[in-house]
N, C-alpha and C positions, 0 to 999 in steps of 0.2 A: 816311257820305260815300264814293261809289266816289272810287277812283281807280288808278290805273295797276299793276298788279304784273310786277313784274319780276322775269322768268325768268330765272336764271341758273346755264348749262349746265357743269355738272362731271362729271369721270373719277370712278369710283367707289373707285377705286382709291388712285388719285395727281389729286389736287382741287386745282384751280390756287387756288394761294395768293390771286391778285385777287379770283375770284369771292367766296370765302371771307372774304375780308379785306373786301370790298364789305357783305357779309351780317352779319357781325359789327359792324361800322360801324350798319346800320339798326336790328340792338338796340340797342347801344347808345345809341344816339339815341330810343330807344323804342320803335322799330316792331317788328311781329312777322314773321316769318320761317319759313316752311315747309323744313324739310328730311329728308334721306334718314334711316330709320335700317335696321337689321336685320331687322326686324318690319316697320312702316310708316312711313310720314310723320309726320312730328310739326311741328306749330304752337309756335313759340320764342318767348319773351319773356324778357328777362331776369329770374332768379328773385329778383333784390330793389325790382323797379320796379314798386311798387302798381300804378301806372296801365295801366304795358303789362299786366301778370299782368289786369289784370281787362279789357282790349280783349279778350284771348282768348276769356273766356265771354261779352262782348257779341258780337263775329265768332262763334261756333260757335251763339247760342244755347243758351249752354248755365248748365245751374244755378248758381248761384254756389257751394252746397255740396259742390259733385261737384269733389273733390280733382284736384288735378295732378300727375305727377309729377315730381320736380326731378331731371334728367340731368347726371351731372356724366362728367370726364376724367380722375379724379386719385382714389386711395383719401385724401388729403390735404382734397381736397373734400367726401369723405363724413362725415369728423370734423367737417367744418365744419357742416355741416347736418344731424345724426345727434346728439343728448346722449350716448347712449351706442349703444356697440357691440359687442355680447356678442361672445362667442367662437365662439357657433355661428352667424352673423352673418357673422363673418371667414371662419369653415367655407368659407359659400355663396362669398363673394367670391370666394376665392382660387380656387374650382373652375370656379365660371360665368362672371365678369365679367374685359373686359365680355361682355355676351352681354343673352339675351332674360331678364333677372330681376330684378325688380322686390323691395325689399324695403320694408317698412314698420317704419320704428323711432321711437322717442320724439325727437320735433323739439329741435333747438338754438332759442334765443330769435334766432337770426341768422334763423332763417325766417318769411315773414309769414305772416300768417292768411289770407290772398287764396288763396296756394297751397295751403293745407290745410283748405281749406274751414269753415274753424275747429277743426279736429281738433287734440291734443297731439299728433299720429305722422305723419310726413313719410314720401313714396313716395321711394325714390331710386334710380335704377338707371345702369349705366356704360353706354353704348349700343356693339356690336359694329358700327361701321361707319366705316371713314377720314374720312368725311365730317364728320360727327354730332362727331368727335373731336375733328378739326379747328377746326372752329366754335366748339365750348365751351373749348377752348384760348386760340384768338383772342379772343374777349368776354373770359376772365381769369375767369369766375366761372358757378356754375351755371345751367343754363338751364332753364325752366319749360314741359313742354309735354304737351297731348294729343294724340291726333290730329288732323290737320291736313282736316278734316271738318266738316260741319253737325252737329250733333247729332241721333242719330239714324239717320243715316245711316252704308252703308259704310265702315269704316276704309279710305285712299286707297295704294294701292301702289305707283302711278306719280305723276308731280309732273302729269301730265294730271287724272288723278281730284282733285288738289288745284284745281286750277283751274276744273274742273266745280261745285265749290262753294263757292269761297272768290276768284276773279280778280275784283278789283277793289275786295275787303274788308280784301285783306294788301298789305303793302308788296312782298314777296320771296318766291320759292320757289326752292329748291335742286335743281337737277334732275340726278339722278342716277341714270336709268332705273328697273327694278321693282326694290322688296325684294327681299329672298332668304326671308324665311317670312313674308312677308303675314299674319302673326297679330300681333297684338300680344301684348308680355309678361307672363309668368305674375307675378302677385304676390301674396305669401308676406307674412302679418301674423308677425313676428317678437317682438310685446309683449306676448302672451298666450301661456300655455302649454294646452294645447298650441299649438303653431301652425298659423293660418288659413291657407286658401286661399283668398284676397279674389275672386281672378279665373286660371281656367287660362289657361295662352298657348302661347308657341312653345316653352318648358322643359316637357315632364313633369314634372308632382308627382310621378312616382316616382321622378325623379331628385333631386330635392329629398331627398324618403324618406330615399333613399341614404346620400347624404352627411351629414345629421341624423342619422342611427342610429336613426329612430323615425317614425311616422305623423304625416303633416300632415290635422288636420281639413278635410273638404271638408263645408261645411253646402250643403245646398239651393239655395242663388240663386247658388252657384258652378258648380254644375251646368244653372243657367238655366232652373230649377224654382223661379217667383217671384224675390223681388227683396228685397236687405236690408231692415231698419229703417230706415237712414241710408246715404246714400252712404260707408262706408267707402274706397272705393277707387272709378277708373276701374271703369266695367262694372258694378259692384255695384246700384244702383237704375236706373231710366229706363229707358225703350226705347234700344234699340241696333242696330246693324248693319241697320235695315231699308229694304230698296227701296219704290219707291212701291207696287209690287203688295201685292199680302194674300200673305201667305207662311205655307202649312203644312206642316209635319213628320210624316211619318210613321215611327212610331219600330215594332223587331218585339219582341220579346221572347229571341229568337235569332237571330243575326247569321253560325249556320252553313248554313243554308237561306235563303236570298234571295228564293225564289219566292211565299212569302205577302207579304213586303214590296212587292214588284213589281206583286204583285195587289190590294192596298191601294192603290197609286199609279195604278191602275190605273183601278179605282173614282171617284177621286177625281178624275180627267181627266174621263172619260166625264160624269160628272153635272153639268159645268162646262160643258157644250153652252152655243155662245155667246161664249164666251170664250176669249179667248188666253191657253192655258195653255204653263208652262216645266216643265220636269222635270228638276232636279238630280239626275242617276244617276252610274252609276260603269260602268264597264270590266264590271263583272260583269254588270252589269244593262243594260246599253244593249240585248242583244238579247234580251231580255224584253219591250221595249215596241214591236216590230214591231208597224204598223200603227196606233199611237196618235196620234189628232190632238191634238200636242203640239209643240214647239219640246225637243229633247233639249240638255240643255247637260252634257256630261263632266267632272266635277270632276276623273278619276284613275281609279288602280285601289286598293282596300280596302287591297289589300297594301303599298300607299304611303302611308301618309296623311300625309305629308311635303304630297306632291303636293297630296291633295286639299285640306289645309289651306292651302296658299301661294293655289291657286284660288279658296277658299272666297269672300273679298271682290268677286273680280273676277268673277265668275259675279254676286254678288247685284247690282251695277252694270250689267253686261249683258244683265239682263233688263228693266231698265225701258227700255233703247236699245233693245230691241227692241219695247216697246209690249207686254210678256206684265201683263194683267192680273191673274191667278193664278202662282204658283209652289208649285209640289208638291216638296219635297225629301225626299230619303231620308235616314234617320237611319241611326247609325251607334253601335259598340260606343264605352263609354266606357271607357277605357284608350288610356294613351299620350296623343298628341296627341288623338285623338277624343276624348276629354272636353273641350277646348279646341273642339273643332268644333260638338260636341251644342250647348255654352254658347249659341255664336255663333246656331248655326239657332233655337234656340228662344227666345232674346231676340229677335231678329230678328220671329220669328215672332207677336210679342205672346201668347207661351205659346198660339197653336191647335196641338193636337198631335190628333193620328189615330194609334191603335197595330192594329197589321195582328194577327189571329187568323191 
């Protein structure tokens, strides 16, 4: 049933208690709710209300098995939906949160199976933004949400890109201008040992590392090389992050010479005669492709990938506004945030990858 969504303009800062207090009212009441966090937007249902938690996967299309994660305000709240909480557990909190980290621990029976896809292990993370805080303070209890997106598609950074997908499906969006890291967060399976890396984000695993004392497993489909068995986590199976175009990666083998990468992207324009192509380059490489009949779109420069990743979404949205059939992207070193990045391009991608000699 469409019906009306209602934008409602907040300081990112300092979030007027009405809006807020408006917002928290419509979960309450069941509806769901788009707001700001650190990372991206997220789509809110209150995390104990069957009905609203499952509006979410019918609004996103999205699977029923593909977990959620439940945002809370309060390390008080994470007892509450966590059985237990190791030590190395509290480690990560006290250092990251809130912030962009996601953890995964053995669920309290206070959580329904709607949120977890029927899994025994609950995502939980504290969200780093006034907003987000705010809100789940007001409702009194944790909130349930994914991206505030179709499934599928771009994760939304601005409450515009929510409404590009989702106006007239939700009740309410928070509007709170862009993110600040346009990724969404990294999350860390904490019930096994070693510890998984379910999905990289806006945290580095090696900051994770860090504070662990030890290596966190990165299997394959964390890196966006296939796809789990089971949706353990957000990101883990299904396509993700893709524009309407066909979107291909090209990856190099070394990321100290640019110039075979360049000439792989290069290749792959030219043979596309016919076609509106895009080209996600970098600061390095932008004057490399003089004279390419292409649309160039600048993610950053390599030396940032702050940058490039806060871009990375709004780039894969800006190319279907512009009607680019194809996108050709350049891959990137994994380490640091670019592991978080590769993830993105090559789910995205429907795993087409092109690797430059």
């Amino acid at each position: 049933m469409r019906r009306t969504t209602l934008v409602l303009r907040v300081n990112p800062e300092r979030p007027d208690p009405g809006a807020v207090g408006t917002a928290a009212r419509i979960l309450r009441e069941g509806g769901l709710v788009a707001f700001p966090t650190e990372t991206v937007y997220g789509l809110g249902a209150v995390a104990s209300n069957p009905r609203a938690v499952m509006r979410i996967f019918e609004v996103k299309r999205r699977p029923p098995d593909n977990p959620l994660i439940l945002h809370v305000a309060s390390i008080e709240q994470l007892f509450e939906v966590a059985r237990e909480v190791p030590r190395h557990a509290l480690k990560l909190v006290e250092r990251f949160w809130p912030g962009p980290l996601t953890l995964v621990l053995p669920k309290s029976e206070r959580v329904i199976g709607e949120v977890t896809g029927g899994l025994d292990k609950v995502a939980v993370r504290m969200p780093a933004h006034p907003v987000a805080l705010a809100l789940i303070r007001e409702v009194g209890e944790p909130i349930a949400a994914p991206s505030a997106n179709l499934s599928g598609r771009p994760s939304p950074t601005t409450a515009q890109h929510v409404l590009e997908d989702l106006a007239g499906l939700i009740e309410a969006v928070l509007d709170a201008g862009e993110t600040l890291h346009g990724l969404e967060s990294t999350i860390v399976d904490l019930t096994t040992e070693p510890p998984v890396l379910l999905r990289p984000g806006a945290l580095p695993v090696e900051a994770v590392e860090e504070v662990l004392g030890k290596r966190v497993h990165v299997p394959d489909f964390a890196r966006g090389l296939g796809e789990a068995d089971r949706a353990l986590a957000p990101g883990t199976r299904y396509r993700h992050y893709a524009p309407s175009a066909q979107l291909v990666v090209v990856e190099a083998p070394d990321y100290s010479d640019l110039r075979p990468l360049a000439a792989a992207v290069r290749r792959l324009v030219e043979e596309a005669r016919g076609l509106r192509v895009c080209v996600l380059c970098t600061e390095e490489t932008e004057g490399l492709y003089e004279g390419l009949q292409a649309v160039l779109l600048k993610l950053g420069s390599r030396r940032e990938i702050f940058t490039v990743a806060r871009n990375l979404f709004k780039a894969l949205r800006e190319v279907d506004a512009l009607g680019c059939e194809l996108v050709v992207a350049e891959g990137f070193e994994e380490k640091g945030l670019g592991l978080a990045v590769m993830n993105r391009l090559r789910k995205a991608s429907g795993f087409r990858i092109v690797r430059a000699r």
